[in-house]
N, C-alpha and C positions, 0 to 999 in steps of 0.2 A: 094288304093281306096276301095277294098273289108274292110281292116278296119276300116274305116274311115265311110263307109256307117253304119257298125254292131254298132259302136258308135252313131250314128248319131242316131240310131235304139231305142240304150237304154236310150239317152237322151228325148228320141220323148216317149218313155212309161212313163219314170220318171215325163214329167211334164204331160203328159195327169193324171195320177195318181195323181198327186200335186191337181189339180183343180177341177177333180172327186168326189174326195172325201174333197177337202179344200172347196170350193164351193159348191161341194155338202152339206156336211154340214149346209151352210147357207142356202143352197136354205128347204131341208127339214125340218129345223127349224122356219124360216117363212111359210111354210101349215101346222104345228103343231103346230101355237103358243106359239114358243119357247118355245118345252118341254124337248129341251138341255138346262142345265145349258150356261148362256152366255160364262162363264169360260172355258167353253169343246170346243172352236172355235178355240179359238189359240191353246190347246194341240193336239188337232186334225189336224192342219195345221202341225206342233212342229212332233207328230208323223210321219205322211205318209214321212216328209222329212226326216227322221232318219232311217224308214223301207227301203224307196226305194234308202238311201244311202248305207244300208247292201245291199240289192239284183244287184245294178248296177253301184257302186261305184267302182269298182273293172275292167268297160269294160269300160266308158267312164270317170271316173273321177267324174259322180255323179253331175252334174253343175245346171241343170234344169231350168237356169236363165240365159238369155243372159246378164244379168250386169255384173254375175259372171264371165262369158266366157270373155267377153271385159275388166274386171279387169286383169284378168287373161294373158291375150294376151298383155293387155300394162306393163303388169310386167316382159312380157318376159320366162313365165313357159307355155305358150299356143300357138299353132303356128298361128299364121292368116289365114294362109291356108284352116285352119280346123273349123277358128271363124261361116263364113257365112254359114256353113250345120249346125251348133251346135245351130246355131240361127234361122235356117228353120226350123227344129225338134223340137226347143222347143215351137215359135212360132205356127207350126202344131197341134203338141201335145198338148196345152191347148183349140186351138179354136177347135180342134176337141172333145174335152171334156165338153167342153162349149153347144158343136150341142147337145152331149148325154143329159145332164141335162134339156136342154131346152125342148128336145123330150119326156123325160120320167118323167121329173114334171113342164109339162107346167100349173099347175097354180101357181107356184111358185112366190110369191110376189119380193121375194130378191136372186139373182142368182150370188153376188157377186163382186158388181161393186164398183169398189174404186172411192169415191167419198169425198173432203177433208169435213171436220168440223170446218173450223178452216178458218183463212185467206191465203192467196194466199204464200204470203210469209214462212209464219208458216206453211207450209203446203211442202214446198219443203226443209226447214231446219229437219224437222220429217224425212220426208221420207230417207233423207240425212245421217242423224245421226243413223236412226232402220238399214239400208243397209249398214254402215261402220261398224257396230259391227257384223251385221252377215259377211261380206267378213274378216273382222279380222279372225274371230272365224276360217272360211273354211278354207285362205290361212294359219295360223297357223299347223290347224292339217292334213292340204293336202301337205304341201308342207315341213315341217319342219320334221326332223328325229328323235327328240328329242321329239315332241308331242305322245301323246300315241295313236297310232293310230287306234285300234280297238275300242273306245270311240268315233271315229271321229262325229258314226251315231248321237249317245247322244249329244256328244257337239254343234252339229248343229241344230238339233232338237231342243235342249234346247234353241237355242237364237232364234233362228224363234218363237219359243212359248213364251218370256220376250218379245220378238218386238212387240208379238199382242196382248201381254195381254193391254203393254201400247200404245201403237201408233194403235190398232185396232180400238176403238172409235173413233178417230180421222182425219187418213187421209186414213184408211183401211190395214194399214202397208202392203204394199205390196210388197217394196223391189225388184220387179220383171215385168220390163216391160211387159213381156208376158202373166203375169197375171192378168194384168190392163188391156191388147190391150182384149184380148177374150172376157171377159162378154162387155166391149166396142162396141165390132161388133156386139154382139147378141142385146143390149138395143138400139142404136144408140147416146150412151150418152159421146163423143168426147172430149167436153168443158176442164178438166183439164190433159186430157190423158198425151200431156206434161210433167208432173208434176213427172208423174210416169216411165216417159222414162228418164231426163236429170237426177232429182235426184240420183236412183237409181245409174245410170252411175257414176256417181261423187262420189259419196260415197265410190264406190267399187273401182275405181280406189284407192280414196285417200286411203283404206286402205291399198289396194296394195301396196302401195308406202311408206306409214311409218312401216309396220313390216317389208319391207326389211330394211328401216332404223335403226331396234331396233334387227332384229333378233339374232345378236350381236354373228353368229356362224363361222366366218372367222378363219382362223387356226393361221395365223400372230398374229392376235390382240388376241388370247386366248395364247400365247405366250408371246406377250408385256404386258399382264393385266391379271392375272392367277385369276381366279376366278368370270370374267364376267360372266359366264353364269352358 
């Protein structure tokens, strides 16, 4: 239980961090009229996930997304057990993030609320398709021994920042329930939240479920097929 809680711990800083400064970000750049490059949004979201994978990757696994959690748990590398504190902590951790930015740039025009651009439909196949390549990416170099894993922070980092360069405009590439529900509660803007719960979900599972299909690292079949992998 004691470990379970200190996890739960570093998950709950991870995404308050996520939103602090991913959202913060937008929030400070709409009361400076956008005197960040728009470019510098996703790197900056792209970073803090790459930093606060070096600093708490190592006590909880570094999830900061309960899609990731729930992918992760229907693949069978996560225990259920441990699903709904990982989902309290993360869901925590951002709206309490959310309190801060609202308190400390309350005239903040844009505090981060994923809102789609696009139609309803296209709008849950985005979000589907940015959250399958980032849970590829994770379950690859989180779970595979053959990925290099001190690169983990980078290679995550790196898709979370492609996912927002391109799906930012558009449906806020959020990929992460939790970070859709928080600027949510603070705006009271409900309407496609949805969008950002089922997608997300979906996505991560299915990646789950096809790199186990392709991970192609069974000892038999590298036996029967010398040079699979």
């Amino acid at each position: 239980m004691k470990n379970l809680l200190q996890k739960s711990i570093a998950e709950f800083l991870g995404s308050f961090a996520l939103v602090f400064f991913g959202c913060g970000a937008i929030a400070v750049n709409s009361i400076h009229h956008y005197l960040l490059p728009v470019y510098m949004i996703p790197v900056i979201f792209g970073m803090v996930v790459a930093v606060m994978i070096y600093a708490l990757g190592h006590i909880s696994g570094a999830h900061f997304n309960p899609a990731v959690t729930f992918a992760f748990a229907m693949a069978g590398r996560f225990g259920w057990k441990e699903t709904l504190p990982y989902w309290l902590a993360q869901f925590l951790g951002m709206l309490l993030a959310m309190l801060f930015l609202v308190f400390l740039l309350p005239e903040a025009e844009n505090i981060g609320v994923t809102i789609p651009n696009t139609g309803i439909s296209q709008a849950v196949l985005w979000e589907f398709i940015l959250t399958f390549f980032l849970m590829f990416v994770i379950i690859s170099v989180a779970t595979d021994s053959r990925a290099v894993g001190i690169m983990a922070g980078v290679a995550i980092g790196g898709i979370v920042t492609l996912d927002a360069f391109i799906g930012g405009s558009i449906t806020g590439a959020s990929m992460n329930p939790a970070r859709s529900l928080a600027p949510a509660i603070i705006s009271g803007q409900y309407q496609h939240l949805w969008i950002y719960f089922l997608s997300p979900c979906l996505g991560a599972a299915f990646a789950a479920f096809i790199y186990d299909k392709i991970r192609c690292d069974d000892s038999q079949e590298k036996i029967k097929n010398k040079g699979c992998c």
